[in-house]
Each structure stands twice: as structure tokens, then as C-alpha cells.
ROZA-249003 format. One record per residue (C-alpha): x, y, z; residue in one letter; chain. Coordinates in pm, whole numbers. Example, Ala and Ser with C-alpha at 12.3 -4.5 7.8 and 13.67 -1.06 7.14 Angstrom:
<node X="1230" Y="-450" Z="780" resn="A" chain="A"/>
<node X="1367" Y="-106" Z="714" resn="S" chain="A"/>
This chain:
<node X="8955" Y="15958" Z="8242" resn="X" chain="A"/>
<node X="9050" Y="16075" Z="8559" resn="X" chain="A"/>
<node X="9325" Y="16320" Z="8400" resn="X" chain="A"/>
<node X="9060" Y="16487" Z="8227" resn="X" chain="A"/>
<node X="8941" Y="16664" Z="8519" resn="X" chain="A"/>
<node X="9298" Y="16798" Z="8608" resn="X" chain="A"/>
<node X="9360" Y="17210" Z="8518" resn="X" chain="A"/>
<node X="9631" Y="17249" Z="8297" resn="X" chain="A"/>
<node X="9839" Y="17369" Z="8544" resn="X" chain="A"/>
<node X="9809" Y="17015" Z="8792" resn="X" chain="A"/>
<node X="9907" Y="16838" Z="8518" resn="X" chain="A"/>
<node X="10161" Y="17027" Z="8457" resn="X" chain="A"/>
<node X="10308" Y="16955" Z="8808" resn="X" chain="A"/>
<node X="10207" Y="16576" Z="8781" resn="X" chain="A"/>
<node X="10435" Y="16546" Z="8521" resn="X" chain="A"/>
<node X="10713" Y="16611" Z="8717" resn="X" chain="A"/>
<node X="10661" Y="16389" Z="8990" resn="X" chain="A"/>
<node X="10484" Y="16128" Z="8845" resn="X" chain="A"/>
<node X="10771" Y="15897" Z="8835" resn="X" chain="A"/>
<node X="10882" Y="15967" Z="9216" resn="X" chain="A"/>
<node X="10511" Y="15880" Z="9298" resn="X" chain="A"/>
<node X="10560" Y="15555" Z="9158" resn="X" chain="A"/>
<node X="10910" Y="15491" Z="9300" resn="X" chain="A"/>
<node X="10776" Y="15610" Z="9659" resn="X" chain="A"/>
<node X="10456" Y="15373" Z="9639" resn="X" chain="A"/>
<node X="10627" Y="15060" Z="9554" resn="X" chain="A"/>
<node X="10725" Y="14802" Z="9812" resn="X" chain="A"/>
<node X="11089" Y="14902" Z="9824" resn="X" chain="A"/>
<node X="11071" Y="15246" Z="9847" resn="X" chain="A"/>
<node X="11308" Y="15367" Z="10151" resn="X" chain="A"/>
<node X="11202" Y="15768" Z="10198" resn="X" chain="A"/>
<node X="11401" Y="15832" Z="10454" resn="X" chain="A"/>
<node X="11725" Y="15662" Z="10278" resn="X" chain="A"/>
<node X="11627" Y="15872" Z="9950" resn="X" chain="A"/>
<node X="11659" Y="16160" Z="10196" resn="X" chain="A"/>
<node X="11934" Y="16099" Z="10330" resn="X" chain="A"/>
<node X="12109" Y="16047" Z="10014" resn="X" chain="A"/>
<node X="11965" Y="16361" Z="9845" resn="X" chain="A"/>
<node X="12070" Y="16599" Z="10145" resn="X" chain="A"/>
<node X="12388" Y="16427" Z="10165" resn="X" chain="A"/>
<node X="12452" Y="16441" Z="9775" resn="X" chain="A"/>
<node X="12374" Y="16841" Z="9824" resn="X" chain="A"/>
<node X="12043" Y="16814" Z="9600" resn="X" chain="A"/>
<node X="11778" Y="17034" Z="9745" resn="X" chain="A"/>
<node X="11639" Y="17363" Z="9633" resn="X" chain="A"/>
<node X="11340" Y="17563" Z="9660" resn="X" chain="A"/>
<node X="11021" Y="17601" Z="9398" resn="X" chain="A"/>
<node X="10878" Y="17915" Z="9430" resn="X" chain="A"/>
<node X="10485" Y="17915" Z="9468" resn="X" chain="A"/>
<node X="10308" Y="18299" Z="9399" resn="X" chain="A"/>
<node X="10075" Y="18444" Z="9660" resn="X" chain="A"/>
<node X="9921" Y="18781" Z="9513" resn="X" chain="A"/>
<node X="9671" Y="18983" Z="9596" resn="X" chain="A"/>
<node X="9277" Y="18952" Z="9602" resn="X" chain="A"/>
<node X="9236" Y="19250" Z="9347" resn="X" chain="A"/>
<node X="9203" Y="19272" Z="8969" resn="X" chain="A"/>
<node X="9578" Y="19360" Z="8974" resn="X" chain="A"/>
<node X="9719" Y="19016" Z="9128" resn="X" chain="A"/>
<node X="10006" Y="19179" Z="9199" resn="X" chain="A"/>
<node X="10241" Y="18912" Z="9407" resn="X" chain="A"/>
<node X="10230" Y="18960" Z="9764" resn="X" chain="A"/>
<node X="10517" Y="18741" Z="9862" resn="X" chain="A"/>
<node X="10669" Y="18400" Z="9721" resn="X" chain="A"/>
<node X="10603" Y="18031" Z="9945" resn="X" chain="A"/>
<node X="10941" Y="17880" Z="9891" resn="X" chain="A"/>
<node X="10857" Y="17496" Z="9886" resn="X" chain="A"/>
<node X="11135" Y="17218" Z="9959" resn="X" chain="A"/>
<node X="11264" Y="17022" Z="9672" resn="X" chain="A"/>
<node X="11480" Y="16690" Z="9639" resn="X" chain="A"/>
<node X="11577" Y="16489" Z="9391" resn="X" chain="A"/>
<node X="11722" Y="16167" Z="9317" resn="X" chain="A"/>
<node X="12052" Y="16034" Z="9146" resn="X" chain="A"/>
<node X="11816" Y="16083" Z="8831" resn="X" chain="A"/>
<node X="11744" Y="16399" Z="8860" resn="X" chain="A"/>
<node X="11382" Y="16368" Z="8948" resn="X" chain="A"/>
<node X="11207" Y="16574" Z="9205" resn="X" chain="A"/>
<node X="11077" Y="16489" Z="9542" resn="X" chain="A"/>
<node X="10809" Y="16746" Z="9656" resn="X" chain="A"/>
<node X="10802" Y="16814" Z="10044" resn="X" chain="A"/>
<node X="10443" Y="16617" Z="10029" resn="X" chain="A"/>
<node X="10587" Y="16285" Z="9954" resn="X" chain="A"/>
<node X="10886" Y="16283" Z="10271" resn="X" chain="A"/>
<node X="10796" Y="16513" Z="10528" resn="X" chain="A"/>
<node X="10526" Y="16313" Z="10678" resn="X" chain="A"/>
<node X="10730" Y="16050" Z="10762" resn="X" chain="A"/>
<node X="11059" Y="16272" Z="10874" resn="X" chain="A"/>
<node X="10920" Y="16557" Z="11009" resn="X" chain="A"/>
<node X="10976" Y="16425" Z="11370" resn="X" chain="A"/>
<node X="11316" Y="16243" Z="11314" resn="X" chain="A"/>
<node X="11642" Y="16439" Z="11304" resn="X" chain="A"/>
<node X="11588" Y="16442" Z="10937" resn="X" chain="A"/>
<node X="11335" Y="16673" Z="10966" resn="X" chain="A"/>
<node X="11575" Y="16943" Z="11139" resn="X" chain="A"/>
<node X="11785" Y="16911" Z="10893" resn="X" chain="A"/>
<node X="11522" Y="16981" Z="10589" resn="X" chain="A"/>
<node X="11418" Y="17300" Z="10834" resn="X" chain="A"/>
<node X="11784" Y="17423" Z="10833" resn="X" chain="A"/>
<node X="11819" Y="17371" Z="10444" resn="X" chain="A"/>
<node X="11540" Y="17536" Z="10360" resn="X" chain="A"/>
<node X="11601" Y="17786" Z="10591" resn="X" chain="A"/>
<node X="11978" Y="17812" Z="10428" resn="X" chain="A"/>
<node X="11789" Y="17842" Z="10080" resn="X" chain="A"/>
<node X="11559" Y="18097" Z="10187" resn="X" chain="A"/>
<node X="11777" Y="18313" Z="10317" resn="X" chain="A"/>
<node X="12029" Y="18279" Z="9975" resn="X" chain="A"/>
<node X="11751" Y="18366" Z="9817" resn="X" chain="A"/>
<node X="11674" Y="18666" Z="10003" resn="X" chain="A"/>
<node X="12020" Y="18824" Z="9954" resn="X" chain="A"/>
<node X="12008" Y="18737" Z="9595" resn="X" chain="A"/>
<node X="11698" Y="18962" Z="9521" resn="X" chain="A"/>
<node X="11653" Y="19244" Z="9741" resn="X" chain="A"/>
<node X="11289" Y="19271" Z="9598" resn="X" chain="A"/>
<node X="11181" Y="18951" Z="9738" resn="X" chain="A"/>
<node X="10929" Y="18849" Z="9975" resn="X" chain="A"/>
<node X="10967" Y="18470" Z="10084" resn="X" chain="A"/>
<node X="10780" Y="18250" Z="10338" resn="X" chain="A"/>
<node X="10933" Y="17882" Z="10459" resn="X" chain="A"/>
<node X="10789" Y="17612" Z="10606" resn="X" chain="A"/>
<node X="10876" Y="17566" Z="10984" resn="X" chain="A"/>
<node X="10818" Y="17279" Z="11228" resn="X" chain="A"/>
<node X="10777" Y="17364" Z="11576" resn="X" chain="A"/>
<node X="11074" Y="17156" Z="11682" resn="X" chain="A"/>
<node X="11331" Y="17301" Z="11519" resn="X" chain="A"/>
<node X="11318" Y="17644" Z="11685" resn="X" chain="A"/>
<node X="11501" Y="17458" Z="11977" resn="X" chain="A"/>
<node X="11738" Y="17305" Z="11734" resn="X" chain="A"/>
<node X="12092" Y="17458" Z="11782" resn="X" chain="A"/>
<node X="12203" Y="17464" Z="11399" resn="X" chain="A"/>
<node X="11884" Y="17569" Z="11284" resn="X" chain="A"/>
<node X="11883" Y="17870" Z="11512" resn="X" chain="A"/>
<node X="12249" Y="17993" Z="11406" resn="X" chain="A"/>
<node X="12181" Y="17935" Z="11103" resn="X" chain="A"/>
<node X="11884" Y="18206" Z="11154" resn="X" chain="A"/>
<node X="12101" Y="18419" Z="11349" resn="X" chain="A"/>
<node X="12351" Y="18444" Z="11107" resn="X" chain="A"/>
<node X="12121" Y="18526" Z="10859" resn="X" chain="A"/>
<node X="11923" Y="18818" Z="11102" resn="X" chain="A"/>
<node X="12266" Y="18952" Z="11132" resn="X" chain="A"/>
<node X="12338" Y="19045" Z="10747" resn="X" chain="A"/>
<node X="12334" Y="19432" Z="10653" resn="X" chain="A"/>
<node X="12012" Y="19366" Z="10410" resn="X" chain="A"/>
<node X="11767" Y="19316" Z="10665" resn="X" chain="A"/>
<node X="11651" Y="18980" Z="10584" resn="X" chain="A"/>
<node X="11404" Y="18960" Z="10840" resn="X" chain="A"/>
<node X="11192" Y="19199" Z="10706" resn="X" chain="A"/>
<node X="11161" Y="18975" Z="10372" resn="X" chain="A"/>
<node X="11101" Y="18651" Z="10581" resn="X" chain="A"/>
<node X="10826" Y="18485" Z="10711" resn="X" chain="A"/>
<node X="10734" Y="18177" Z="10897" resn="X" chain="A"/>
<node X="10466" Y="17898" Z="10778" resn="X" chain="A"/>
<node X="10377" Y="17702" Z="11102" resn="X" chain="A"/>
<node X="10084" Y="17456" Z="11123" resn="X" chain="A"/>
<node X="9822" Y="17477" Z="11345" resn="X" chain="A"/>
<node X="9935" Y="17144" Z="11474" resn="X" chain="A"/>
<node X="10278" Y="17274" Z="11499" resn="X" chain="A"/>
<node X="10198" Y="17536" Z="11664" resn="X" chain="A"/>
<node X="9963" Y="17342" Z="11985" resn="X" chain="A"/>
<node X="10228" Y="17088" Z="12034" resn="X" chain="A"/>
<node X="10468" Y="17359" Z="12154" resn="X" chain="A"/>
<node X="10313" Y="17627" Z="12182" resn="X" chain="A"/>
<node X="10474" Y="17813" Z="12457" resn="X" chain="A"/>
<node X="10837" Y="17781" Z="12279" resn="X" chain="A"/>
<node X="10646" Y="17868" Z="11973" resn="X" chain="A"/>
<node X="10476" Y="18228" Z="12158" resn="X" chain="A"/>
<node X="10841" Y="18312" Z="12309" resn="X" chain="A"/>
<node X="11018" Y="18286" Z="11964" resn="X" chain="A"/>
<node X="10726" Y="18462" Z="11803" resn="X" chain="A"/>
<node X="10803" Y="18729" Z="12064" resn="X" chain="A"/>
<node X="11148" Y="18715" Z="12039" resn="X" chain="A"/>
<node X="11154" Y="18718" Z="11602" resn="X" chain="A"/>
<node X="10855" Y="19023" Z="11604" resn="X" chain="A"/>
<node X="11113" Y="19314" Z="11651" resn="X" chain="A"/>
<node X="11339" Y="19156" Z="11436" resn="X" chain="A"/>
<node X="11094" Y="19179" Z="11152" resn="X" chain="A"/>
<node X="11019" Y="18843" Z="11098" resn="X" chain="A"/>
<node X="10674" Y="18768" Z="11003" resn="X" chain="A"/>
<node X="10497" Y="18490" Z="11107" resn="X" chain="A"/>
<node X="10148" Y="18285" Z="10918" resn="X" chain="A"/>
<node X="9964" Y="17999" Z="11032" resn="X" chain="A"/>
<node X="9920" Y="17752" Z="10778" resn="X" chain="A"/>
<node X="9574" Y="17549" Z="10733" resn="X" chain="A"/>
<node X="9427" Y="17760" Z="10912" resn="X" chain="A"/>
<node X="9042" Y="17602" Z="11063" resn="X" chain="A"/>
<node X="9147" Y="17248" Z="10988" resn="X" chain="A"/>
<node X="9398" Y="17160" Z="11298" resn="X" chain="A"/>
<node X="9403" Y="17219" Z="11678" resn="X" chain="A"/>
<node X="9413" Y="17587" Z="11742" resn="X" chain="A"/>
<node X="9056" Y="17730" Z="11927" resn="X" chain="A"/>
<node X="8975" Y="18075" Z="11836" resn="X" chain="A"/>
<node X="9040" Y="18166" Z="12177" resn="X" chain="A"/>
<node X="9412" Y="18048" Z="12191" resn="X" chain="A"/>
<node X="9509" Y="18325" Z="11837" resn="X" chain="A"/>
<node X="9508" Y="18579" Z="12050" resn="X" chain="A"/>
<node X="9851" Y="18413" Z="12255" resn="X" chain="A"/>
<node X="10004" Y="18382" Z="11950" resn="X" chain="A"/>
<node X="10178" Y="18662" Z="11691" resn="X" chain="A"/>
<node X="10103" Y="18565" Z="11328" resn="X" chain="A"/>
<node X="10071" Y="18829" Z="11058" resn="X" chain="A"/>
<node X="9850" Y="18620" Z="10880" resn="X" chain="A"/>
<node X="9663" Y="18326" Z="10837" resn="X" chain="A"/>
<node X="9625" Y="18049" Z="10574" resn="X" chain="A"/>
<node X="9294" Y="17909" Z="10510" resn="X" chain="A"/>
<node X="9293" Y="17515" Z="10457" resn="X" chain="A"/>
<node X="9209" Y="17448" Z="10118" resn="X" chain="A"/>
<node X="8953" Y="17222" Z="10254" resn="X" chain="A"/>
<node X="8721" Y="17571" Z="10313" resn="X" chain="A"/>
<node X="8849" Y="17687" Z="9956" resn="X" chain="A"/>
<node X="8801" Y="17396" Z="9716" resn="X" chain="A"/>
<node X="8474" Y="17479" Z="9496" resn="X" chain="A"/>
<node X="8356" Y="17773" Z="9691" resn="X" chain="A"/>
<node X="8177" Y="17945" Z="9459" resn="X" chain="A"/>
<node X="7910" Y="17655" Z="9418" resn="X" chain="A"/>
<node X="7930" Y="17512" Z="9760" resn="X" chain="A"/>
<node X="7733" Y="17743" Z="10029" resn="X" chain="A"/>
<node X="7917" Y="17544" Z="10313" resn="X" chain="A"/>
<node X="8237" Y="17624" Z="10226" resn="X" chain="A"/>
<node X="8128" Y="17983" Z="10193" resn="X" chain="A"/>
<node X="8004" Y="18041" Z="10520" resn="X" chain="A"/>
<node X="8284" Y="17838" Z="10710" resn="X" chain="A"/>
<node X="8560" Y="18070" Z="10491" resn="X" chain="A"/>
<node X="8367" Y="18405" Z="10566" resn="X" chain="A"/>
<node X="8364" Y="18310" Z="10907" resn="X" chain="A"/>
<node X="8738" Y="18242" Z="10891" resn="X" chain="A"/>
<node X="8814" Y="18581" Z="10724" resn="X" chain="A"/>
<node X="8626" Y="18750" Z="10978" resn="X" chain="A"/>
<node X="8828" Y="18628" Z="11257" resn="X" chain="A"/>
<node X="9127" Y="18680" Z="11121" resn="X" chain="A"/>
<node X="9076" Y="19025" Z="11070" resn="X" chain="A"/>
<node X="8921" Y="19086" Z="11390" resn="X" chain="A"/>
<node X="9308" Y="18968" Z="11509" resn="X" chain="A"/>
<node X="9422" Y="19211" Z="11307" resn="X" chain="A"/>
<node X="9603" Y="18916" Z="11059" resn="X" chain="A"/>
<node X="9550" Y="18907" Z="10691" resn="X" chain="A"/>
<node X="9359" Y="18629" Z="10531" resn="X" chain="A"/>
<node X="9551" Y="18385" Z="10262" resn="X" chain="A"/>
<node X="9312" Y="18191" Z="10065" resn="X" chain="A"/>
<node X="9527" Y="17859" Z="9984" resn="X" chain="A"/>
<node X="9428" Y="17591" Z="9693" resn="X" chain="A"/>
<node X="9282" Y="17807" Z="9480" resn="X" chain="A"/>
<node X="9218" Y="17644" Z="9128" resn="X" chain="A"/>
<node X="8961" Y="17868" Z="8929" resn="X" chain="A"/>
<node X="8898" Y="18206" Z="8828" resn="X" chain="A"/>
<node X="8492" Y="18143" Z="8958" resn="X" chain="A"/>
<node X="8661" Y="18027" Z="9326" resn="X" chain="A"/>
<node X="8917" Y="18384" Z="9309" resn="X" chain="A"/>
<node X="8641" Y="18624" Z="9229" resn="X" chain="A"/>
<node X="8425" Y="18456" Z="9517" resn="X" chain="A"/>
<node X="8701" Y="18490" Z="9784" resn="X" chain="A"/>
<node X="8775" Y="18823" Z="9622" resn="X" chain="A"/>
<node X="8390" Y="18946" Z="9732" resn="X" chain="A"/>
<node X="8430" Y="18779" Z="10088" resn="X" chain="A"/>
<node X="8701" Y="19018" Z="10191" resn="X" chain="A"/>
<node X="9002" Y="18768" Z="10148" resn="X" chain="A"/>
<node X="9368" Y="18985" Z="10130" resn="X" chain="A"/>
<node X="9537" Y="18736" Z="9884" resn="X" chain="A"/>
<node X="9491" Y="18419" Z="9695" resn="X" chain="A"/>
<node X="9737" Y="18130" Z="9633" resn="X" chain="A"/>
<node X="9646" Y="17808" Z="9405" resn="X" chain="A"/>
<node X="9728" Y="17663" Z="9070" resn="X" chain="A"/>
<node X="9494" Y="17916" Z="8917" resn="X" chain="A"/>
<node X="9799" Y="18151" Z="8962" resn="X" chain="A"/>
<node X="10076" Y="17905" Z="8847" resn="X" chain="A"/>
<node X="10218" Y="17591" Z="8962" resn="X" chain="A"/>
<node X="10554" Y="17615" Z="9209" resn="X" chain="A"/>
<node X="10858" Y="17688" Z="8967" resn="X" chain="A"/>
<node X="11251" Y="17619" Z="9050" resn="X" chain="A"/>
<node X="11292" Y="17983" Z="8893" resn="X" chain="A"/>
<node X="11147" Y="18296" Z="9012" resn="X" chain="A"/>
């Protein structure tokens, strides 16, 4: 019964990770082994995840490029189910540089495209991370205008002085920067202004059932407003139904991302 109140499109993604959901709950599940293997046995890749625009046109904005693994079998490993547990070990550096690696193929594949990574805090001081970056600044097509940044709020406070000097240091580069779940972690309004992002992410907590819950709506109209007053464009993130999209849509939001506008594809 419970399936019957998933869209289309979550079951969709359900289906393929079902089974690693059930191999990573049981007793002998060893994430950070089946990590290790997969990064070792050269299987990661990106899904692609559509942001568009808050308009009748939904044009896409840019593309969230969302780490993959899989197993010996073939079956995926969404970034949900291992990074909580890695992100602070050295395995979590090394996830940063492959999908920075990734991301950056990707962008010199298809001059067209837009793509945003995922980025812990502690691997901007991470020395094959950074060249990794640097090499990729350094190629004729401009990749940092294409590239952008996803850094938590909680990312962001734990260092956020190395995180304001990179910001600083990326900006003239072209590299854009967005804060990711955005009114649900540890940044005060007050601290934004320190900072450089391009634009924010609204926690889906703020998004989920808007257009029938008057809390939500105030708390994510408040959000939008302050994120324009810093001059950063709103990302409404989690969005599931055409009634929640035509709410943001009237509250001002710049673009939408959810399973209402597809489910995070290996193929662009």
C-alpha cells in the first residue's frame, strides 16, 4: 500500500536501487568496502538531474550531476546511501575528485552544457582535488563558466573562511557557486552576505506540499525574498507536482528541480 502513494517517476528510481537498499540495510553490509571496491574497480559515473526554469517554458537551466556507483553486479549506489558515512574519511576526497573528474569530461564533451557537482568543504584543501580543478580551469573551452559548486550549508559553517577565500579565488574564474538546502542547516541570514553563491537551494523540507500547506508557503516566500535581496537566484528543490510548480512559480522562485521534471538519468 505504501507504493501506491509513490509518483511514477519515484518508482521509477526505486526500482533501481531497491536491491542496493536491501544489501546496504542488512547486517553485513560494509559501505565503505563497497566503496572502495567500486572506485577501485573504476565504476562511477554521473546521473544527470534537470533544473529548468519557473516559467511555462521549463526550459533547463543547468544539469545537477549526481554521483553514481555500482557493484560487481552492476547495480547502482546513489550518493544518499554512502556519503553519510564517508564524507569525512579520505574516501570522501576521493568521491569529490571523481566527480569532479566526471564533471569536467562532461563539460568538454558538450559545449552546451551547464553542470553543478556536489562539493564538501574539505576537499578544497585537498591537493589532488585542487589539480585536478586546475587542470580542468586551464582547458581552452572555458569550463568554468559551465561549472558550478553545490555546498551545504553545513559545509559551508564548518570552514567557512577556506570556503569565502576559494569562493573569492573561483569568482573571476567563472565558477559559480549554490548553497544547497538552503534554511535547513547552520548558515544565519546575516553570515550570506560573507559568502559568494550565485544561488541558493531551498530544502525540500520548505517545498514538499506547498500548495496546501500555508507554513511551508510563508517560510519559502520568505526564503525567496532573501535570496534575492543577495542578489542570488532561488532553486526550488524536491519538487513532485505540477500544483507545488505553479505555486513556487507565483512566489517568485527562478527555477524548479524535483521528480515532477524527471528522475536523475545516466544519459543526458
Amino acid at each position: 500500500m505504501q507504493n501506491a502513494t509513490l509518483s511514477r517517476a519515484q518508482l521509477d528510481e526505486q526500482a533501481l536501487v531497491d536491491p542496493l537498499i536491501y544489501a546496504m540495510a542488512s547486517r553485513d553490509a560494509d559501505v565503505p568496502r563497497l566503496v572502495r571496491e567500486a572506485l577501485s574497480g573504476g565504476r562511477g559515473q554521473l546521473a544527470f538531474h534537470p533544473v529548468v526554469t519557473a516559467d511555462d517554458d521549463n526550459l533547463i537551466a543547468f544539469h545537477e550531476g549526481l554521483m553514481r556507483l555500482s557493484d560487481e553486479e552492476g547495480r547502482l549506489i546513489p550518493a544518499a546511501h554512502f556519503m553519510p558515512l564517508i564524507e569525512e574519511s579520505e574516501l570522501g576526497r576521493e568521491i569529490d575528485c571523481l566527480s569532479l573528474e566526471l564533471a569536467l569530461h562532461q563539460l568538454r564533451q558538450h559545449p552546451g552544457l551547464r553542470l553543478s557537482v556536489n562539493l564538501s568543504a574539505r576537499s578544497i584543501g585537498d591537493g589532488e582535488w585542487r589539480r585536478t580543478l586546475d587542470r580542468g580551469l586551464m582547458d581552452r573551452g572555458n569550463l568554468g563558466d559551465r561549472l558550478i559548486f553545490e555546498i551545504s550549508e553545513t559545509s559551508a559553517m564548518m570552514l567557512h573562511e577556506n570556503v569565502i577565500r576559494f569562493m573569492s579565488e573561483m569568482q573571476p574564474k567563472g565558477v559559480g557557486f549554490a548553497l544547497d538546502g538552503f534554511g535547513a542547516g547552520l548558515i544565519a541570514f546575516r553570515h550570506l552576505k560573507s559568502f559568494f553563491f550565485d544561488l541558493v537551494k531551498i530544502d525540500k523540507s520548505f517545498i514538499r506540499g506547498i500548495d496546501n500547506d500555508a507554513d511551508n508557503q510563508i517560510l519559502a516566500e520568505a526564503l525567496i525574498t532573501v535570496a534575492h535581496q543577495f542578489e542570488m537566484f532561488a532553486v526550488a528543490d524536491g519538487v513532485e507536482t505540477a500544483g507545488e510548480a505553479a505555486f513556487l512559480n507565483g512566489l517568485g522562485v527562478d527555477c524548479l528541480q524535483g521528480y515532477h521534471f524527471g528522475v536523475p538519468r545516466l544519459e543526458l
